[in-house]
BAPAPA-521814 format. One line per field, with one value per atom (N, C-alpha, C, CB): residue number from 1; atom name; x, y, z. Coordinates in steps of 0.001 Angstrom, whole numbers, plus 500000, padded with zeros to 6 digits. Glycine has a CB too. Example, Ala and Ser with C-alpha at 12.3 -4.5 7.8 and 13.67 -1.06 7.14 Angstrom:
n	(1; 1; 1; 1; 2; 2; 2; 2)
atom	(N; CA; C; CB; N; CA; C; CB)
east	(513190; 512300; 513200; 511308; 512850; 513670; 512900; 514084)
north	(494310; 495500; 496700; 495527; 497750; 498940; 500030; 499402)
up	(507800; 507800; 507800; 509046; 507080; 507140; 507870; 505725)
This chain:
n	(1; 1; 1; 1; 2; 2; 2; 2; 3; 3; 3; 3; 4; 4; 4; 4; 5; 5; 5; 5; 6; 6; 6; 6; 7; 7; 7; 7; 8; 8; 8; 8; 9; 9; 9; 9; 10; 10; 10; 10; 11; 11; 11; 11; 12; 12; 12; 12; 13; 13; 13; 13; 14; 14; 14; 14; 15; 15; 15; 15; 16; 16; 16; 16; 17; 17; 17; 17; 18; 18; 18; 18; 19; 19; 19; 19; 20; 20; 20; 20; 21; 21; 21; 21; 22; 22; 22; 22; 23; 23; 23; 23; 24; 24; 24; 24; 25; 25; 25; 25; 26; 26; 26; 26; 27; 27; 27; 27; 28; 28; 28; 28; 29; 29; 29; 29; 30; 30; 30; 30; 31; 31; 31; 31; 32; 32; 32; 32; 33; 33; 33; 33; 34; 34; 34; 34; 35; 35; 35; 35; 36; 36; 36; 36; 37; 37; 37; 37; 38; 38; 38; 38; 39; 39; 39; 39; 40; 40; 40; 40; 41; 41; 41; 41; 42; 42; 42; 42; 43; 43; 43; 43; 44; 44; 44; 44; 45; 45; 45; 45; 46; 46; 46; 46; 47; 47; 47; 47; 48; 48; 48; 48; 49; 49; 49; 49; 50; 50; 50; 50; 51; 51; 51; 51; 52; 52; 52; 52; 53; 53; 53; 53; 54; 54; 54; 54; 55; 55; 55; 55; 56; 56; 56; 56; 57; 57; 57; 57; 58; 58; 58; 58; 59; 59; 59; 59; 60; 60; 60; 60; 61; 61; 61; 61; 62; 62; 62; 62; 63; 63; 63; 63; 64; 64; 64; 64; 65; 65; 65; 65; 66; 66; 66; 66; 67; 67; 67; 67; 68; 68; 68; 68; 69; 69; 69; 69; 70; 70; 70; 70; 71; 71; 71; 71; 72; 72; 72; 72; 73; 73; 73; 73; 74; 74; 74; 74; 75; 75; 75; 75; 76; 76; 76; 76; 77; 77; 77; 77; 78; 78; 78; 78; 79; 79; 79; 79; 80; 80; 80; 80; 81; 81; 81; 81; 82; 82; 82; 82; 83; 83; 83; 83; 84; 84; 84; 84; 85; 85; 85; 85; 86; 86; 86; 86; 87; 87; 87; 87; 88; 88; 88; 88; 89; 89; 89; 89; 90; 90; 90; 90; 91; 91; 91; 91; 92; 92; 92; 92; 93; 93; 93; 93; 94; 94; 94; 94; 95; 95; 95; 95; 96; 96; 96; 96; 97; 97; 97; 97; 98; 98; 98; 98; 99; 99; 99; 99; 100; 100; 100; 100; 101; 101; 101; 101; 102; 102; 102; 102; 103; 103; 103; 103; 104; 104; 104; 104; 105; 105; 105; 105; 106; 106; 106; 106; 107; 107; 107; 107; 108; 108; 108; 108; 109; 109; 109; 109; 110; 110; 110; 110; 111; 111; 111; 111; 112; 112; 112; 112; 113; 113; 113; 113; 114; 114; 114; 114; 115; 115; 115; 115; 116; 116; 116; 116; 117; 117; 117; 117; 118; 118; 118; 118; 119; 119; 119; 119; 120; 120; 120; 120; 121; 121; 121; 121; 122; 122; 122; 122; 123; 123; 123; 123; 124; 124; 124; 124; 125; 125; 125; 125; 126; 126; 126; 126; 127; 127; 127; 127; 128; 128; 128; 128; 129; 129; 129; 129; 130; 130; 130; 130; 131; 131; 131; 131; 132; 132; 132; 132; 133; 133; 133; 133; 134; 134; 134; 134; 135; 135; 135; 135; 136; 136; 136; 136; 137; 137; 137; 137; 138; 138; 138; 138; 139; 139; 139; 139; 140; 140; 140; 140; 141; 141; 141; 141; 142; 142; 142; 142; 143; 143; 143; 143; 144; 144; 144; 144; 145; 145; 145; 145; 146; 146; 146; 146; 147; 147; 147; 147; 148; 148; 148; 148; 149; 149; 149; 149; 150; 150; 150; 150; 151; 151; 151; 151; 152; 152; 152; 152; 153; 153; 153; 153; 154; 154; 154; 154; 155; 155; 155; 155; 156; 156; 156; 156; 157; 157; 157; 157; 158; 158; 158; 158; 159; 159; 159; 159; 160; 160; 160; 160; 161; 161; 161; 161; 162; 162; 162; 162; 163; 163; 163; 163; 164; 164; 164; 164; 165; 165; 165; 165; 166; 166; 166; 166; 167; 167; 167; 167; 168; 168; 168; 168; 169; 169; 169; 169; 170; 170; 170; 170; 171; 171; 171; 171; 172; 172; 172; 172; 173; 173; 173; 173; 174; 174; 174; 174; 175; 175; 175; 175; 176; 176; 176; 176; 177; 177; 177; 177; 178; 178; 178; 178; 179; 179; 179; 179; 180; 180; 180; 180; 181; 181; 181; 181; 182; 182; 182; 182; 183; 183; 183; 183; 184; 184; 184; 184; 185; 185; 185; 185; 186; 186; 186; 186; 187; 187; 187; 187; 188; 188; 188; 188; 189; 189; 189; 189; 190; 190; 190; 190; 191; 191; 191; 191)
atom	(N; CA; C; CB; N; CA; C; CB; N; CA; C; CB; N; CA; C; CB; N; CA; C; CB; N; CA; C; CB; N; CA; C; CB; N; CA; C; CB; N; CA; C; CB; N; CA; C; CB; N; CA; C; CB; N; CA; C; CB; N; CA; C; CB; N; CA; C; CB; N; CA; C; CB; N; CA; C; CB; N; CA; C; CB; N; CA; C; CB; N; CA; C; CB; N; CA; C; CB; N; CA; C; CB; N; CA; C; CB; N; CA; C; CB; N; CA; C; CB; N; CA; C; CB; N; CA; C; CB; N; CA; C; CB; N; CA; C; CB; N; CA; C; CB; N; CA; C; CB; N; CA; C; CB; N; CA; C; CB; N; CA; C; CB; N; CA; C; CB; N; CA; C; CB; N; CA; C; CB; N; CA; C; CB; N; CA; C; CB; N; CA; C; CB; N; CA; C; CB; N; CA; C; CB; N; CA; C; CB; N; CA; C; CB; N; CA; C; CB; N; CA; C; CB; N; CA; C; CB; N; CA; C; CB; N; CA; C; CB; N; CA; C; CB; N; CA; C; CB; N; CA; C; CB; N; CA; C; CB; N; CA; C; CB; N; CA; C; CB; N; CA; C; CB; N; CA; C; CB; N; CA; C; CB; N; CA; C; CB; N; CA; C; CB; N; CA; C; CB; N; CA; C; CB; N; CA; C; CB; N; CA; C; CB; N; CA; C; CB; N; CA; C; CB; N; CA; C; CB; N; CA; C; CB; N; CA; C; CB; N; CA; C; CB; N; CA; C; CB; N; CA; C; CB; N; CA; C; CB; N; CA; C; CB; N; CA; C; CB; N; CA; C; CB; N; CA; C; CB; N; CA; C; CB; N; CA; C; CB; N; CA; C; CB; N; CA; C; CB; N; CA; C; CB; N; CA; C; CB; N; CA; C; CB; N; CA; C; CB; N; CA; C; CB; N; CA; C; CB; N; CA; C; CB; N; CA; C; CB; N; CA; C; CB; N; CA; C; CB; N; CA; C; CB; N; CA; C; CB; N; CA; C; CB; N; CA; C; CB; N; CA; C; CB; N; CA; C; CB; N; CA; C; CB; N; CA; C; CB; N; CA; C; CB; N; CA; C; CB; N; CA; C; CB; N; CA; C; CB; N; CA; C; CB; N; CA; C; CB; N; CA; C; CB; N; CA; C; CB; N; CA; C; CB; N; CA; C; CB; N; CA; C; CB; N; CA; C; CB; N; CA; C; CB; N; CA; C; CB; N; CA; C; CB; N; CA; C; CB; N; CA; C; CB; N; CA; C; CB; N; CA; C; CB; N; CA; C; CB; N; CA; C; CB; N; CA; C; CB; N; CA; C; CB; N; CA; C; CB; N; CA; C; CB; N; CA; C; CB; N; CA; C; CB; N; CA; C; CB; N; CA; C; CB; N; CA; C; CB; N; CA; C; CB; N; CA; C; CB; N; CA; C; CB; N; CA; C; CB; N; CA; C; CB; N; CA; C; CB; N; CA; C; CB; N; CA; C; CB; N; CA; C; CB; N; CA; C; CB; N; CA; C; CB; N; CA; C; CB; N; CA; C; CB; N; CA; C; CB; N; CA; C; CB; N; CA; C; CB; N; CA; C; CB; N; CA; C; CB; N; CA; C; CB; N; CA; C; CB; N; CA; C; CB; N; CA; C; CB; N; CA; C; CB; N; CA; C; CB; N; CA; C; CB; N; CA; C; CB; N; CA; C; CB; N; CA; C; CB; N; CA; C; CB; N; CA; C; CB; N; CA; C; CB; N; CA; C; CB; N; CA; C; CB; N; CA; C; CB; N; CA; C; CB; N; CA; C; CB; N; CA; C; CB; N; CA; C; CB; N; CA; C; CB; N; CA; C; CB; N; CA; C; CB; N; CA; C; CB; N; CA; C; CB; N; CA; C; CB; N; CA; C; CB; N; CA; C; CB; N; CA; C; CB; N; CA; C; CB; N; CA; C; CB; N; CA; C; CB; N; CA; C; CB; N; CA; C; CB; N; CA; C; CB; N; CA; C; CB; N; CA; C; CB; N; CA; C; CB; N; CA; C; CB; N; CA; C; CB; N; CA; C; CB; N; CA; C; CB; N; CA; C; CB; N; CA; C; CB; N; CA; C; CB)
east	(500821; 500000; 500861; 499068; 502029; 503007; 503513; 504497; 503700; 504597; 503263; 505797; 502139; 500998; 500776; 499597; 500976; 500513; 501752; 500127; 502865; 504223; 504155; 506428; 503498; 503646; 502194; 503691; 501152; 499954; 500520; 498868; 501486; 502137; 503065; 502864; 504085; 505361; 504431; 506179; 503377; 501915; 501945; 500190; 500978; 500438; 501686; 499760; 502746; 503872; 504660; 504490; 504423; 505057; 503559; 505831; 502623; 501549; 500406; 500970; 500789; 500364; 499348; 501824; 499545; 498207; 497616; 498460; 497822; 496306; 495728; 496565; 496547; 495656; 494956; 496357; 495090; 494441; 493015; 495115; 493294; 492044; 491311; 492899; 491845; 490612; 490565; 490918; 489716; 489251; 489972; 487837; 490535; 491201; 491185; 492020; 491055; 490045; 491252; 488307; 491776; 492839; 492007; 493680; 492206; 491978; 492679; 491986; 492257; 493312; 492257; 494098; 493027; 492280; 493219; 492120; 493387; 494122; 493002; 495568; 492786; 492111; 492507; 491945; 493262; 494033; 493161; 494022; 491840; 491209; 491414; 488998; 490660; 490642; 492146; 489763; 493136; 494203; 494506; 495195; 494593; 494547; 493330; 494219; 492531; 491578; 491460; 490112; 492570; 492707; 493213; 493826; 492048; 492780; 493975; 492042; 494447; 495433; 496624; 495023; 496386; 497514; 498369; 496888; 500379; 500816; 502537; 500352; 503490; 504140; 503844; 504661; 504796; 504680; 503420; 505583; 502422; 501369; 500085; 501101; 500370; 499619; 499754; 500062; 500936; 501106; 501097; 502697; 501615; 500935; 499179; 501406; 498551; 497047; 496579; 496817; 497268; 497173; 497572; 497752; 498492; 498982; 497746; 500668; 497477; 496822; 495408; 497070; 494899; 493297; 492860; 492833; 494313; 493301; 493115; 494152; 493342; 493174; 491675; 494121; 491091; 489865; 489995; 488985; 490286; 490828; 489641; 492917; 488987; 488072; 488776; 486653; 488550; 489151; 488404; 489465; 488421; 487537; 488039; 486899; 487321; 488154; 488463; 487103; 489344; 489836; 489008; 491380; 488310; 487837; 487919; 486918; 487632; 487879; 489269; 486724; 490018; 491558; 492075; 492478; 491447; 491607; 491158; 491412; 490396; 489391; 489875; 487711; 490384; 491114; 492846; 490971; 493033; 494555; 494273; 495242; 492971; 492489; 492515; 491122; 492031; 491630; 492884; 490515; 493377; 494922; 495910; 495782; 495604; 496203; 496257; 495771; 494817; 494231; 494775; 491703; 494255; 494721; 496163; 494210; 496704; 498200; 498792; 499254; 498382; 499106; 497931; 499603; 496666; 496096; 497175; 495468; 497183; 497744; 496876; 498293; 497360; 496544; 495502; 497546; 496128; 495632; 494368; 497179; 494595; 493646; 492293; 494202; 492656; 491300; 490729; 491729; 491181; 490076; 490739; 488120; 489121; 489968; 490468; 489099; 491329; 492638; 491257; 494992; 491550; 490835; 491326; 491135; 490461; 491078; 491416; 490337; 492755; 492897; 492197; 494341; 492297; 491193; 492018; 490510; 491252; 491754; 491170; 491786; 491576; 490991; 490780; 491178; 489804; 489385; 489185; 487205; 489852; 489634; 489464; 491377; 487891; 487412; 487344; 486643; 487317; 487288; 486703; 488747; 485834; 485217; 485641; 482924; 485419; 484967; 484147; 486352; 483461; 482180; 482594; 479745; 481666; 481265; 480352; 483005; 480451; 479693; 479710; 479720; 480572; 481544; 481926; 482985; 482856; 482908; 483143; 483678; 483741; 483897; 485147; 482826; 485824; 486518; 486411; 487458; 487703; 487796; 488653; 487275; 488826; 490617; 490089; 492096; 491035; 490987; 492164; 490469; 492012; 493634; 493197; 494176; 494049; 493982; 495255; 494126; 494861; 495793; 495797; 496242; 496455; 496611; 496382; 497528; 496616; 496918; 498347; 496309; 499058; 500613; 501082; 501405; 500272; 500888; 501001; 502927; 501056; 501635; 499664; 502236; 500323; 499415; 499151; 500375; 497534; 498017; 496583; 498479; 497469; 496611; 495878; 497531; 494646; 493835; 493173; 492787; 492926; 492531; 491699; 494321; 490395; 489909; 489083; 489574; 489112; 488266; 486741; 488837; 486043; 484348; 484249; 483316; 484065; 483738; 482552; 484628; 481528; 480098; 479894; 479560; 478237; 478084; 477393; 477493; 477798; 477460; 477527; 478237; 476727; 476436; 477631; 475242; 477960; 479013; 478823; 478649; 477504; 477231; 477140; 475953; 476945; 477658; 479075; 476944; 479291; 481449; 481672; 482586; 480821; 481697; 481200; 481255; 479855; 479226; 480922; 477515; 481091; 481794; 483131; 482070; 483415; 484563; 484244; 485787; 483401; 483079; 483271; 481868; 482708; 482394; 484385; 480915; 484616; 485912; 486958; 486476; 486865; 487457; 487039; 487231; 485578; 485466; 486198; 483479; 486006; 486097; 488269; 485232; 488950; 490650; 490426; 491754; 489611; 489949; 489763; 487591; 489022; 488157; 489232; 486507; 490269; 490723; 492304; 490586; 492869; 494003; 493399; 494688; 492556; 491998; 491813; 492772; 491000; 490996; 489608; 490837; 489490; 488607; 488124; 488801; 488156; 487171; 488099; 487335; 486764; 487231; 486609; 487029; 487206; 486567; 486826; 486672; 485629; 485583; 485369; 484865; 486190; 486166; 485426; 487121; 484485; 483767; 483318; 482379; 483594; 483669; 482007; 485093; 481288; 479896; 478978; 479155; 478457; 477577; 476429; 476981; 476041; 474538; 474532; 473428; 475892; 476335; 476794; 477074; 477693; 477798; 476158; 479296; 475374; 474467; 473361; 473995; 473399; 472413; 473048; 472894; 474506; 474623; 474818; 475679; 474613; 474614; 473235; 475065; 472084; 470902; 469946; 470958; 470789; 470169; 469271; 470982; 469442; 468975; 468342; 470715; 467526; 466573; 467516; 465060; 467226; 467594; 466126; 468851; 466148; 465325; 465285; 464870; 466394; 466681; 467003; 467916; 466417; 466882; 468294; 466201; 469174; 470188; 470890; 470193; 470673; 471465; 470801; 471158; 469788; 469399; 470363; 467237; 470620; 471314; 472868; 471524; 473415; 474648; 474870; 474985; 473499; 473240; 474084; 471720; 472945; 472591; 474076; 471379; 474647; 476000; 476737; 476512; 476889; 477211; 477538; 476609; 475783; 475500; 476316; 474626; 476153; 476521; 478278; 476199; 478881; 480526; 480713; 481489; 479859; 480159; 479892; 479623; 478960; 479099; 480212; 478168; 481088; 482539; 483596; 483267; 483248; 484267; 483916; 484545)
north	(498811; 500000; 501248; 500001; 501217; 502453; 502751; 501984; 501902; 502113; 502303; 500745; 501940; 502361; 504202; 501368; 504626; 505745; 506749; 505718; 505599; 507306; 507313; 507140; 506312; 506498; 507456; 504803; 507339; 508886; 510035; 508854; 510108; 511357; 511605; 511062; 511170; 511677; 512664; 510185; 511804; 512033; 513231; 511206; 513472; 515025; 516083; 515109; 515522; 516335; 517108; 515802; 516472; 516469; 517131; 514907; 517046; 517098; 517980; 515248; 518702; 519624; 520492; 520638; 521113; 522335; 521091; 523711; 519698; 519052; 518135; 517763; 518343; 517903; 518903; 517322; 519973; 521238; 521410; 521982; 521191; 522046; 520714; 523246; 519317; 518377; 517381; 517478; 516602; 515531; 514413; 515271; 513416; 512599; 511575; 512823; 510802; 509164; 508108; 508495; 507688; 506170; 505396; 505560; 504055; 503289; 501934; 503500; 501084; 500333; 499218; 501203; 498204; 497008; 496745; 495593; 497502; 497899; 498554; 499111; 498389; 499305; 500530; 498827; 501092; 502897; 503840; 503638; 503313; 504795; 504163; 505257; 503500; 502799; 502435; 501315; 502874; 502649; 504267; 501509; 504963; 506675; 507683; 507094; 506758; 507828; 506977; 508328; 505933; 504808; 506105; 503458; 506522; 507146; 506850; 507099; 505577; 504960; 504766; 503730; 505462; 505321; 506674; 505309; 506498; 506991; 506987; 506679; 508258; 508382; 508701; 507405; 508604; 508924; 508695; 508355; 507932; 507713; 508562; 505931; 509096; 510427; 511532; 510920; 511887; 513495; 512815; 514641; 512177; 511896; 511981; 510144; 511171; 511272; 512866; 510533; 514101; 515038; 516003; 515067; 515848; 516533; 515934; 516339; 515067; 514289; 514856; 512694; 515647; 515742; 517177; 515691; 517985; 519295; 518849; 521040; 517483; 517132; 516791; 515964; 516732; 516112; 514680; 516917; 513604; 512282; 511050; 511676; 510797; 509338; 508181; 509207; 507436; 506043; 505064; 505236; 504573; 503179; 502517; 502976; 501493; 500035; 499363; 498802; 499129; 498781; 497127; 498755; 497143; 496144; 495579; 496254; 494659; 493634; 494056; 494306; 493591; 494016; 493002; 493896; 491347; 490906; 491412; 490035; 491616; 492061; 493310; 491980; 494780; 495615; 495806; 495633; 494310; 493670; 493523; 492424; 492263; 492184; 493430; 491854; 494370; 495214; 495963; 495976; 496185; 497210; 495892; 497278; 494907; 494094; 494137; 493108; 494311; 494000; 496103; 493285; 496639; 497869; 498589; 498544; 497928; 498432; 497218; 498217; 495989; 495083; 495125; 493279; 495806; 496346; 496717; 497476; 496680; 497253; 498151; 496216; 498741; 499739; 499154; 500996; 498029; 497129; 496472; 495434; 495785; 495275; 496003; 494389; 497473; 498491; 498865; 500094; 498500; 498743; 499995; 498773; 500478; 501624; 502906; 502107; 503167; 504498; 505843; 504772; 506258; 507899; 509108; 508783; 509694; 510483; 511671; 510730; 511801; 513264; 514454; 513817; 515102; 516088; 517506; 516230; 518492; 519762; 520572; 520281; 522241; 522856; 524069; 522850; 524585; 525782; 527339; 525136; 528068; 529479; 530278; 530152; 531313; 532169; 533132; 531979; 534505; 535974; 536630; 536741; 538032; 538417; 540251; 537731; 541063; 542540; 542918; 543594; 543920; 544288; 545842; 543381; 546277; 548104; 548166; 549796; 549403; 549855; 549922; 550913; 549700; 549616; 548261; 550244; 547234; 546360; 545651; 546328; 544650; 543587; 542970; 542586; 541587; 541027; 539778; 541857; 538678; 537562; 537193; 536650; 536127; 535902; 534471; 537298; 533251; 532031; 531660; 531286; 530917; 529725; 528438; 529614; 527664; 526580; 525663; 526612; 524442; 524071; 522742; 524441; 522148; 520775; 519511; 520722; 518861; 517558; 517621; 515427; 517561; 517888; 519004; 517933; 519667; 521357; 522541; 521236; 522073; 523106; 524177; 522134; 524938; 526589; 527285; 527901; 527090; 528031; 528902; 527054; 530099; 531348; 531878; 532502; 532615; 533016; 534272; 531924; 535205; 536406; 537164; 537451; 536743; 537559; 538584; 537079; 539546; 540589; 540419; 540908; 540789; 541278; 542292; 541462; 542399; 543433; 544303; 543561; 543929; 543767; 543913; 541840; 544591; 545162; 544024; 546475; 543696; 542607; 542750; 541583; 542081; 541961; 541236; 541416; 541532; 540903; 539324; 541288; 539022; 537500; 536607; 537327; 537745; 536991; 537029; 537037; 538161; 538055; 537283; 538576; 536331; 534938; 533601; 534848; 534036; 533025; 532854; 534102; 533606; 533359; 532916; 535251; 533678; 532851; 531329; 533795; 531117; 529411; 528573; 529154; 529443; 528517; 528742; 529023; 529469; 529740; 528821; 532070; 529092; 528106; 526177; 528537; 526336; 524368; 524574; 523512; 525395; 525087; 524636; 526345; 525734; 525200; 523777; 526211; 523904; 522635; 520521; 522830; 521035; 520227; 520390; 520731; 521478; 521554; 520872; 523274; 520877; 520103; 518440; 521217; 518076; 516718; 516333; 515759; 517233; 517335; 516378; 519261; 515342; 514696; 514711; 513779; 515351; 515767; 517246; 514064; 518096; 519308; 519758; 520217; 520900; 521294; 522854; 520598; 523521; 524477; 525588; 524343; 526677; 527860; 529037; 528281; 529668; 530857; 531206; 530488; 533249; 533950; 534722; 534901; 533887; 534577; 533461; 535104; 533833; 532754; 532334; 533144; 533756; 532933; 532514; 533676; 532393; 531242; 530218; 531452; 530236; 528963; 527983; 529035; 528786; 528225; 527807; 529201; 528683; 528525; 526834; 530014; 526703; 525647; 524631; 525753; 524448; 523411; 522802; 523794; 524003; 523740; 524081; 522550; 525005; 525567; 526761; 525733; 527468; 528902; 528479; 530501; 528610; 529240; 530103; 530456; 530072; 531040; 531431; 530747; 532795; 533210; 534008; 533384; 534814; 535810; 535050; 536732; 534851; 534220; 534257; 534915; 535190; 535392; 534488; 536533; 534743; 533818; 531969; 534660; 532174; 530349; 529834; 530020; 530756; 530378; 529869; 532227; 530977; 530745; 529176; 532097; 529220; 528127; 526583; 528067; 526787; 525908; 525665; 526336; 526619; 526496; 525697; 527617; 526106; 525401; 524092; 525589; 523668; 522208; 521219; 521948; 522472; 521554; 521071; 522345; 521929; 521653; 520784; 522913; 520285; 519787; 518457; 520225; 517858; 516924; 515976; 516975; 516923; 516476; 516191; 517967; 516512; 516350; 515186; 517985)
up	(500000; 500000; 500000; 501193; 500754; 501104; 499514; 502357; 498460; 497246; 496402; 496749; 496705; 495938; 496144; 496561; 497700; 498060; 497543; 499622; 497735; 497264; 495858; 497683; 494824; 493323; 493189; 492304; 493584; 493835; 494131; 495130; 495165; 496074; 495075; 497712; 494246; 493101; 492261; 491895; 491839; 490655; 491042; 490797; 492075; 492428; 492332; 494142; 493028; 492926; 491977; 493247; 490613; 489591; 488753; 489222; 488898; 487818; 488909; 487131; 489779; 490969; 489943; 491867; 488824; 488166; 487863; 486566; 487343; 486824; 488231; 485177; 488724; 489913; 490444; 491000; 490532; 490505; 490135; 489703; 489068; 487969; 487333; 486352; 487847; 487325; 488563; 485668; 488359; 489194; 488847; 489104; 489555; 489117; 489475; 489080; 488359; 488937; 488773; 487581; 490492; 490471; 490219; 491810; 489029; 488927; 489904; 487847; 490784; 491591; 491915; 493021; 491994; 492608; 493851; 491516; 494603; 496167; 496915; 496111; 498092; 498956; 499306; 499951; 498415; 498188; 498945; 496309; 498709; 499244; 501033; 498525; 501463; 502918; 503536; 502791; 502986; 503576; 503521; 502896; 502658; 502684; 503662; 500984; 504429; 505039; 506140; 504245; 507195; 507633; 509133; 506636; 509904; 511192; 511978; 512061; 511594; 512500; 511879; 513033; 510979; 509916; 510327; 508130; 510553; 510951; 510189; 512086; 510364; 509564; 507624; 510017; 507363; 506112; 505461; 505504; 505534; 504592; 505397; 504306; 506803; 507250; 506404; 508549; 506352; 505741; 504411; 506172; 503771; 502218; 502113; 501714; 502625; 503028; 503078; 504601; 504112; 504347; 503034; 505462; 502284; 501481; 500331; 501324; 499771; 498892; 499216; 499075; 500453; 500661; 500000; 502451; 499507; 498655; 497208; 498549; 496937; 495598; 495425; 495203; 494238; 494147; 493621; 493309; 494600; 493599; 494145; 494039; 493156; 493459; 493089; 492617; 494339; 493811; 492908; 494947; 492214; 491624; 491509; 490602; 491197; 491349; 489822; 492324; 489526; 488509; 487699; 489011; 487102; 486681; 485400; 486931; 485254; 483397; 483251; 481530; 483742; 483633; 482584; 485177; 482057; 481057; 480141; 481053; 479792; 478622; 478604; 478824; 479000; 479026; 478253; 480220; 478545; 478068; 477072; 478570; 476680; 475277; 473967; 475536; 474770; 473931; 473613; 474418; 474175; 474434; 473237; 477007; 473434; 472488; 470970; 472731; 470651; 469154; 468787; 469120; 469655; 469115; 468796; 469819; 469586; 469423; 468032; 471314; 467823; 466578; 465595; 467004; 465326; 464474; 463005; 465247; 462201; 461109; 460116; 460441; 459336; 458925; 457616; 458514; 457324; 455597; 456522; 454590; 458275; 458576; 459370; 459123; 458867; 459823; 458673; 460944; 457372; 456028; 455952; 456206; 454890; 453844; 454292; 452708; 453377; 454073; 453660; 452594; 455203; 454897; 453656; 456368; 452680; 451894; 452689; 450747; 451855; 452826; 452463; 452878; 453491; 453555; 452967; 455297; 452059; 452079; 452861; 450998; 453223; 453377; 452547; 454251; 452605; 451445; 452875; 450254; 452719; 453836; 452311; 455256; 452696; 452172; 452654; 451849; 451858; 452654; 451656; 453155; 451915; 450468; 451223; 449992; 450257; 450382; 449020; 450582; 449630; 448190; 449024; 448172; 447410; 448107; 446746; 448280; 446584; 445848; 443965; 446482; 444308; 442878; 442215; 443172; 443075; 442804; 444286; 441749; 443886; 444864; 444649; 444819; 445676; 445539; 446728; 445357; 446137; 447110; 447262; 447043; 448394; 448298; 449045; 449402; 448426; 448782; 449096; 447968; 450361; 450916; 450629; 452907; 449753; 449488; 450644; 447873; 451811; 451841; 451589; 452716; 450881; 450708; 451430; 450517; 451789; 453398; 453308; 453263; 452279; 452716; 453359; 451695; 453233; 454289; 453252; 455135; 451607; 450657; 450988; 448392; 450707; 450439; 448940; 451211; 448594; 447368; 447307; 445674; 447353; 447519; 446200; 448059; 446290; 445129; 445538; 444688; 444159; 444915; 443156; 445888; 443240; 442544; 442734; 441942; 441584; 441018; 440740; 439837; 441099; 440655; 440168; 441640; 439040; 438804; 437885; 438618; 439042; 438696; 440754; 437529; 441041; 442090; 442636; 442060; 443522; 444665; 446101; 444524; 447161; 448204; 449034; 448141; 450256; 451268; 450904; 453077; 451031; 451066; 449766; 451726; 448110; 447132; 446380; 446344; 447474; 447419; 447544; 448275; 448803; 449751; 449172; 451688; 448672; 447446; 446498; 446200; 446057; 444188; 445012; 442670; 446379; 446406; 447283; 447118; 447979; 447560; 446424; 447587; 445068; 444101; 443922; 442615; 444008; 442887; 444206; 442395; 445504; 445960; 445484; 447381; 445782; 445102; 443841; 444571; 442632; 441695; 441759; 440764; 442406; 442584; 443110; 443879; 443928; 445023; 443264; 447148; 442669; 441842; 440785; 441519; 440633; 439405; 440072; 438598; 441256; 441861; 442527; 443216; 441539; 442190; 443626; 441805; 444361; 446030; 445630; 447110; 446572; 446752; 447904; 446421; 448689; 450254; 450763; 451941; 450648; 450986; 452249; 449934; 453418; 454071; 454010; 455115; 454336; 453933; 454913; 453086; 455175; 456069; 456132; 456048; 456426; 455570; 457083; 454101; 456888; 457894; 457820; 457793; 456534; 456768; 457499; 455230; 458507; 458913; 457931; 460181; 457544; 456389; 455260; 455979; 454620; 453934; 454423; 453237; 455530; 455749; 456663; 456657; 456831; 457521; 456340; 458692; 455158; 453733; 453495; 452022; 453197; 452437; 453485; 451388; 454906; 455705; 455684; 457003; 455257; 455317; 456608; 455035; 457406; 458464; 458635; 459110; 457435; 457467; 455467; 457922; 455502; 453956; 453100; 454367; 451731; 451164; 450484; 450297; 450296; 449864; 449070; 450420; 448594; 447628; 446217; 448157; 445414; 443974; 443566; 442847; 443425; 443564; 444569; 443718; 445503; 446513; 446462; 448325; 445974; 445771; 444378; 445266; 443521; 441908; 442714; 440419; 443368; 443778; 444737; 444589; 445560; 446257; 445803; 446127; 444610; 443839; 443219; 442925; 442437; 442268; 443138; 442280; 444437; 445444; 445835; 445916; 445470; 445501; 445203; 444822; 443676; 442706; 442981; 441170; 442916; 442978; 443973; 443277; 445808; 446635; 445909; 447806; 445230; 445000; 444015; 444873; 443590; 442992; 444434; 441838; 445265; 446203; 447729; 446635)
């Protein structure tokens, strides 16, 4: 019990802010807690006990410790040919728009799954709304993403009511913004 209680007591010692700021559950098939709150208990595993009581620590009892082994087994000699098919990697698409009165513009980050970056930045120049700046640069981001063979894209957009139009959370209702929609649609289903 004494080498059970000083390997808890190193713990807290060494890891003192997460013992802090979370609750911390020993797993043990030892009577840890009833030997730590044991009145008659004296010397070193008192003031360990004492030092150990501003922690928030529940004991439980450690159970299916085979079947635990089991599992810890198959997962660690798992291979990757025997967990089935390889995830495609994912891109990401970051959109940004500005409009005024005059014209507009957009600017797209393309990043790869390898880490490479490739930046885009067009012109409107025709009078448009904040929310079909961020429209065209959606489409013009799917459309890079579709033209570098990205086969699962995820996509960044700093307007909520586009990104909430094409999740399907919010209506569109302006014709204009249903065409672009629709545009939309359409390109996600290449990816």
């Amino acid at each position: 019990m004494e080498k059970l209680a000083f390997a808890l007591m190193t713990a807290a010692r060494k890891l003192k802010p997460y013992f802090q700021a979370h609750t911390i559950n020993v797993l043990t098939d030892r009577p840890l807690r009833r030997a730590m709150s044991n009145p008659e208990m004296a010397g070193r595993m008192a003031l360990w006990a004492i030092e150990l009581s501003e922690f928030d620590i529940q004991y439980q009892p450690w159970t299916a410790v085979k079947g635990q082994i089991l599992a810890n087994f198959i997962a660690e000699f798992t291979t990757a040919e025997e967990q089935g098919a390889e995830e495609t990697p994912t891109w990401r698409i970051h959109t940004d728009e500005s409009s005024n009165k005059h014209a507009g513009g957009a600017g797209i980050v393309l990043h790869t799954p390898k880490g490479d970056k490739i930046e885009c930045m067009i012109r409107l120049d025709f009078t448009t709304t904040n929310n079909e700046a961020e429209y065209e640069a959606l489409v013009t981001g799917l459309e890079l993403a579709k033209a570098a063979r990205a086969k699962k894209a995820k996509v960044y957009s700093d307007s909520q009511i586009v990104a909430s139009q094409v999740n399907g959370s919010y209506d569109c209702k302006n014709e204009r913004m249903k065409r672009y929609l629709g545009e939309v649609k359409g390109r996600t289903s290449d990816l």
